[in-house]
C-alpha positions, 0 to 999 in steps of 0.5 A: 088417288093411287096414293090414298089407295095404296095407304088403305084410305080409298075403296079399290073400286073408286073411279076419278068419274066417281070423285067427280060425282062426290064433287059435284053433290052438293047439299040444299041451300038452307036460309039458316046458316046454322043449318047449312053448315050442319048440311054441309059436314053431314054429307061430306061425312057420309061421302068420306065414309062411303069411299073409304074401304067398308065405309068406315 
């Protein structure tokens, strides 16, 4: 974390309990896989983006 802090990647106030959280969000389990891939890379687009500084 320090890391990607230091390079500007992560948010100042991003705790370990908070990447822990992002881990454990999961997308619903949709039946078209189509679909669910789609689910899948929205969310942790919008988690990514939320983490970097003015979530960008």
């Amino acid at each position: 974390m320090e890391r990607t802090r230091a390079a500007g990647q992560l948010r100042a106030d991003v705790t370990v309990a908070d990447l822990l959280l992002v881990i454990a969000t999961t997308p619903p389990r949709l039946d078209d896989p189509t679909r669910q891939t789609a689910a899948e890379a929205r969310l942790l687009e919008i988690l990514l983006q939320g983490l970097r500084p003015g979530g960008r």
